[in-house]
N, C-alpha and C positions, 0 to 999 in steps of 0.2 A: 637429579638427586633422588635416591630411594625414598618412598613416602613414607620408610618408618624413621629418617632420619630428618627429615621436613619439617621444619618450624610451624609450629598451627596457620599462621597468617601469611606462609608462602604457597603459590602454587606456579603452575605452568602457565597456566592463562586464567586471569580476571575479565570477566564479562561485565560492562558496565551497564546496565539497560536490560530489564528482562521483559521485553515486549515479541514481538514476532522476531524481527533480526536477529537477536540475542538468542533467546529461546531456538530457534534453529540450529544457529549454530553450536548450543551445546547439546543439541540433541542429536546432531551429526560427529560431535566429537564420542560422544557416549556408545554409538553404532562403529565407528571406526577406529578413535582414537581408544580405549576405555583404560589405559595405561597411563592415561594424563591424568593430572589433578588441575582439576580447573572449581572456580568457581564461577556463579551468576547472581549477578546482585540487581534486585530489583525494588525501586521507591514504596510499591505500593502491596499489600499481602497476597495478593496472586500473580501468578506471571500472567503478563499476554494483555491486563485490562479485562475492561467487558467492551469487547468486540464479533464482529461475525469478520472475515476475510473471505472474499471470493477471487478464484483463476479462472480463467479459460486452459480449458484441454491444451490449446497448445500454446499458454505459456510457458510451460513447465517441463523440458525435455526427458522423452518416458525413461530413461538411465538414469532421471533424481526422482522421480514419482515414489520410491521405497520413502524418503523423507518424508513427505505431505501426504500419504496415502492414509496413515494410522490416525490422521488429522480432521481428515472428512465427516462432517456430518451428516452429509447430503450432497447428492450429487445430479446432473440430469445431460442429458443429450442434445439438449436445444435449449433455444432462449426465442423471445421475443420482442419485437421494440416497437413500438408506437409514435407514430407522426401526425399533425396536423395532414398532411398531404397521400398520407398512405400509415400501413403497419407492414410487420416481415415476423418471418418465424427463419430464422437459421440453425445451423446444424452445428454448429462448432458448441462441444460440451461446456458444463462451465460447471462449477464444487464453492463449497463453503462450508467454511470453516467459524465454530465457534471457540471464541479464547480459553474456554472450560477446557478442550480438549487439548491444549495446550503444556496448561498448568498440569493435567492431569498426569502427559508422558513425561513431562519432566520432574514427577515426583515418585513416578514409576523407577526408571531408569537411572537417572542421578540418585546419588547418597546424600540423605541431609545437609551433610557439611559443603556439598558442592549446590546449596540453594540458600540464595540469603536475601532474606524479604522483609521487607516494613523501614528500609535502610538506604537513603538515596545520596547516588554516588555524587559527591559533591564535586572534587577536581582526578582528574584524571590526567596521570602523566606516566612516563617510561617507569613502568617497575611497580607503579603504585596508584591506588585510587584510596583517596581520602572521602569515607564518610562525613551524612550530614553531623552526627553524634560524635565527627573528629577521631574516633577510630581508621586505623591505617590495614592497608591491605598490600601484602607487597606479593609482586609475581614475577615471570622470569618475562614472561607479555601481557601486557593487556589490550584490550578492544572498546571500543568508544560505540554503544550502539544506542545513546540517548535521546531519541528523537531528532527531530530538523534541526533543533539549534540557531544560530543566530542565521536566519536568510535576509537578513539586509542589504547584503550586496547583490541580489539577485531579485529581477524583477518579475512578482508573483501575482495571481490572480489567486482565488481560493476555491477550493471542491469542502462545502459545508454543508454538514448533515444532521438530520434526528430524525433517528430510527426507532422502531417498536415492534415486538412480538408479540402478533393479536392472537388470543384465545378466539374465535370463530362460535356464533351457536348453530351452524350449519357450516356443510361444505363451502367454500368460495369458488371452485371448479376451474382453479387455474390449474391444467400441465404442467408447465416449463416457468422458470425468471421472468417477469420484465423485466427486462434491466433497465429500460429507458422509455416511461409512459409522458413524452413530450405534449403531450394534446391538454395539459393541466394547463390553467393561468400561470403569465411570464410574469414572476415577480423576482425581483433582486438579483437581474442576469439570468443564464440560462437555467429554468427550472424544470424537474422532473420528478417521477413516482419511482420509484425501486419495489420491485417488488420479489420475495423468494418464499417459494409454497415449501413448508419445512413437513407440514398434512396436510390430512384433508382438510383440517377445522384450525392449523398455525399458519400462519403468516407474519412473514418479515416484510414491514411496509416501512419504507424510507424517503424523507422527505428532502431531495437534495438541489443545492443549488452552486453555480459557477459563476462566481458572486466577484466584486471589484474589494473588499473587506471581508472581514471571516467573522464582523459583527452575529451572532447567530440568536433568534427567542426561542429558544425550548419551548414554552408553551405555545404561543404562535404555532409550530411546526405539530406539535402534537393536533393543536385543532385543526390543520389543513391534511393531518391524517387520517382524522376521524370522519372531516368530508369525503376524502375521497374514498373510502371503506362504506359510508354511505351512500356516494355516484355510484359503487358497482352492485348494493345489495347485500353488502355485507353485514350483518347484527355481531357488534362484538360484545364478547362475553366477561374478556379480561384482558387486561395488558399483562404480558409475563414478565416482558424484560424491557428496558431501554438503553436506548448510546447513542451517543451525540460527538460529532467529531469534525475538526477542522484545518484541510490538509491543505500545504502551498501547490499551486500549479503554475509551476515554473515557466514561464517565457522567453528570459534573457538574461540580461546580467554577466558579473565577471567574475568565474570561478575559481580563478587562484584566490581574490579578494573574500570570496563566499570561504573557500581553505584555513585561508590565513586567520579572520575574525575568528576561527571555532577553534582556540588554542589547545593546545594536550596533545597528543601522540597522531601520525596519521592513521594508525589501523583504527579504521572507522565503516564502517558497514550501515544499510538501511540507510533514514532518508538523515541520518547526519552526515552521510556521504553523499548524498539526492541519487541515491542507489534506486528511484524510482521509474514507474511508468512514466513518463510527462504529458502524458496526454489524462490518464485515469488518477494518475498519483497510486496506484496498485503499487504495493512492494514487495509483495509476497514472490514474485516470478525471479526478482533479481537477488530477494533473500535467500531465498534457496541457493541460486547459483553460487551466489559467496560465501553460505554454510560449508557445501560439499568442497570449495577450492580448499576452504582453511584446513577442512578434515584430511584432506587431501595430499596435504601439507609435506615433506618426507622430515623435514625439523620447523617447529612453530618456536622460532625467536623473534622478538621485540623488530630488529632489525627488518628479517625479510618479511614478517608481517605488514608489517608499515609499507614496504615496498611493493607490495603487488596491491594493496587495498588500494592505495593511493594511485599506482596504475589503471586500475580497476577503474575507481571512480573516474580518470580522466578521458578514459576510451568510452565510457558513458556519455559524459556528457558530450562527446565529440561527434559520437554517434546519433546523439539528440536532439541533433542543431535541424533536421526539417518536423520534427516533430515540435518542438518549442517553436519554429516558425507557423505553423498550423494553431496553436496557442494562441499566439498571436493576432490568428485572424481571428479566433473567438473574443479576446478581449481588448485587442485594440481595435478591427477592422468592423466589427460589428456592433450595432446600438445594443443593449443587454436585451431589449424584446426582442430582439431578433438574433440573437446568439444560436437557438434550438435551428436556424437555419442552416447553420455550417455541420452541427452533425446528421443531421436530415440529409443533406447533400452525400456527407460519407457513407451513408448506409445505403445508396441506391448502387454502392461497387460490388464488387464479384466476393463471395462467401470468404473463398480461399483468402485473397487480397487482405479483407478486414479482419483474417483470423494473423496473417502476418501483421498490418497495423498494430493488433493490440499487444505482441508478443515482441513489440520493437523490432522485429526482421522484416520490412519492406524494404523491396525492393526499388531501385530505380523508376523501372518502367511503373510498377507500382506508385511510387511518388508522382511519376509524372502521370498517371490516370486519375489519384484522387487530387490533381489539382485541374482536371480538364471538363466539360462541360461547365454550363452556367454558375458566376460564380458567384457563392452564396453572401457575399458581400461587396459591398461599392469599389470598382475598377479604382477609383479616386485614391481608396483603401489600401486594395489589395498593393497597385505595382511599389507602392515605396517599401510595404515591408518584403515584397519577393526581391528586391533592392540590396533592403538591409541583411538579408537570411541567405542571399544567393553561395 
C-alpha cells in the first residue's frame, strides 16, 4: 500500500520489543529495506536499556559487521582470562557495545513515527499488537522480540550480573578484557570478575555469577566490586553507570512445549526465540544474523515471516544440543564451587577451537577434543548425562 494512502496505525511490520533484537532488525530494515513502513515499539523511553553488549571477532561474520560496526564503542584484539591453575591472553578480538549507541542510530535513521517508546506491547498477534494503554497497532507482520518470555518448559541454570563503570583516580593499567577473572571466592556457583578498560582511568567491572536461581543483591554485588577494585589498587573516583541483569542458561527441556507456552505469532527473534549463545547467553551474534535474513527478505509477510523464524529457531536449538550438554556438566555434574572447573578445563584448548566454541561453529573433532583429557567433573556425573545428550 502507498504510505500516502496508509492508515496512521498500519504498517509493514510492527516490532514488538525494542531492545538489541528488535533495534537490529530495524535498523537493517532502514539500511536495506527504507521503503517499508515499519514501526518499533519499546516499554521503556530508550531503546536497547542500559546495557553494555560484548562479541567476539568471530562471532559476527565480516559480510554483517556494516550492522554492528556504527555500534562499537570500544574495541581490542585480545582478552584475557584468569584461573586458579594458570591465566591466558588470547588473540581472538572481542567489541562492546553501549545501549546509548543504539538508541542513538535508531533516532538517527528511523523517522519519529517509526519509533514508539514509553508504550509496552501488551498482546501480540497476526496483524496487530495491542498496547498496555489498550491502543491497537495493526500491520501487514509483525515480530515478537520481547525478551525470554515464559521459559518454563525449559531447564535453566542462570548467567546473573551487576555491573559498574568506575571513574578510576589513576590509571588501572589493564590492556585487553578479562573476561573471566576465576581466582575471586566461589560464591553462588560458578563466580567471576568481568572486566573492560573503556580508558585509561573507566572501567567496566562486572560481578557475575552461574547460579541454580537468578535470586540476585545489587548491593552485595556492588560491595564485592569495590573489593575487588581494591585487591588490584584501584582508588575509585565515581561510579558512572550501573546494570544488573539476569539471563536463562539453557540446558534441556522441550522446545515445542517452551513454542507453544509463548502464544502470538511465531516471527519471534532474540531470546523469545532462545536465539541465544547457550553457553554465554550472548545474543548479539545470532541478533544480527536474523536482522540481515529479515532485511533480506524479497516480500516480509506475516506468513513467510513466521516461517523461517520458526525454522530459524529450530535448527538452533538442534544445533545446541552438545553445547546445552556441556551446560549441563556445569550445573548438574558439578558442585557450584567447583563449577570454574569445567571452564578452566575449556580454556587449556587450542585458540582457533574456542573461537569456534563461542560462535557456535565447533566442529566434531572439536567436540570430541573439549570433551578429552581429565575430566573437570565426577565420571559418576559425567557418563549419564553423555548418556542422556549422546
Amino acid at each position: 500500500m502507498p504510505k500516502h494512502t496508509r492508515p496512521s496505525n498500519q504498517y509493514d511490520l510492527a516490532i514488538a520489543g525494542g531492545g538489541l533484537a528488535g533495534g537490529l532488525v530495524a535498523l537493517a530494515l532502514a539500511k536495506l529495506r527504507p521503503g517499508l513502513d515499519i514501526i518499533l515499539i519499546e516499554a521503556e523511553e530508550h531503546f536497547g536499556g542500559n546495557h553494555i553488549w560484548s562479541f567476539f571477532e568471530s562471532d559476527v561474520e565480516p559480510e554483517h559487521r556494516w550492522l554492528v560496526d556504527p555500534l562499537i564503542s570500544r574495541q581490542w584484539d585480545s582478552y584475557d582470562v584468569h584461573f586458579p591453575k594458570y591465566s591466558r591472553s588470547l588473540s581472538n578480538g572481542y567489541c562492546s557495545i553501549e545501549s546509548k549507541n543504539l538508541d542513538r542510530l535508531l533516532r538517527k535513521y528511523l523517522p519519529p513515527e517509526a519509533l514508539k517508546t514509553g508504550q509496552k506491547a501488551k498482546r501480540v498477534e497476526k496483524g496487530l499488537v495491542q498496547l498496555a494503554d489498550g491502543a491497537e497497532i495493526a500491520a501487514q507482520a509483525v515480530l515478537d522480540v520481547r525478551g525470554s518470555g515464559d521459559v518454563s518448559a525449559l531447564d535453566v541454570g542462570w548467567q546473573k550480573f551487576c555491573g559498574q563503570m568506575l571513574k578510576l583516580k589513576k590509571p588501572h593499567g589493564l590492556e585487553r578484557p578479562v573476561i573471566m577473572d576465576a581466582t575471586v571466592e566461589q560464591i553462588d556457583g560458578y563466580r567471576f570478575i568481568y572486566c573492560l578498560p573503556f580508558s585509561d582511568t573507566e572501567i567496566f567491572v562486572e560481578d557475575t555469577y552461574y547460579a541454580d536461581t537468578s535470586a540476585l543483591d545489587s548491593a552485595t554485588s556492588h560491595g564485592r566490586i569495590a573489593e575487588y577494585a581494591a585487591a588490584q589498587g584501584w582508588a575509585i573516583e565515581s561510579v558512572v553507570s550501573e546494570e544488573k541483569g539476569q539471563l536463562p542458561v539453557i540446558y534441556g527441556g522441550d522446545f515445542k512445549s517452551f513454542w507453544k507456552a509463548n502464544i502470538g505469532v511465531d516471527a519471534r527473534a532474540g531470546a523469545r526465540a532462545a536465539l541465544i549463545q547457550p553457553i554465554t547467553s550472548y545474543s548479539l551474534p545470532m541478533a544480527v544474523k536474523t536482522a540481515i535474513m529479515i532485511a533480506e527478505m524479497p516480500e516480509i509477510s506475516q506468513q513467510k515471516l513466521d516461517k523461517m523464524l520458526r525454522n530459524l529457531a529450530q535448527k538452533h536449538w538442534k544445533n545446541g544440543k552438545f553445547y546445552r550438554m556441556l551446560c549441563a556438566f556445569l550445573f548438574l555434574g558439578a558442585e557450584p564451587d567447583k563449577r570454574y572447573k569445567t571452564l578452566e578445563h575449556t580454556y587449556t584448548k587450542d585458540e582457533k577451537l574456542l573461537a569456534r566454541f563461542y560462535a557456535g561453529k565447533s566442529t566434531r573433532m572439536d567436540q570430541a577434543n573439549l570433551l578429552t583429557g581429565r575430566p573437570p567433573i565426577p565420571i559418576s556425573r559425567a557418563i549419564p548425562l553423555l548418556l542422556k545428550y549422546r
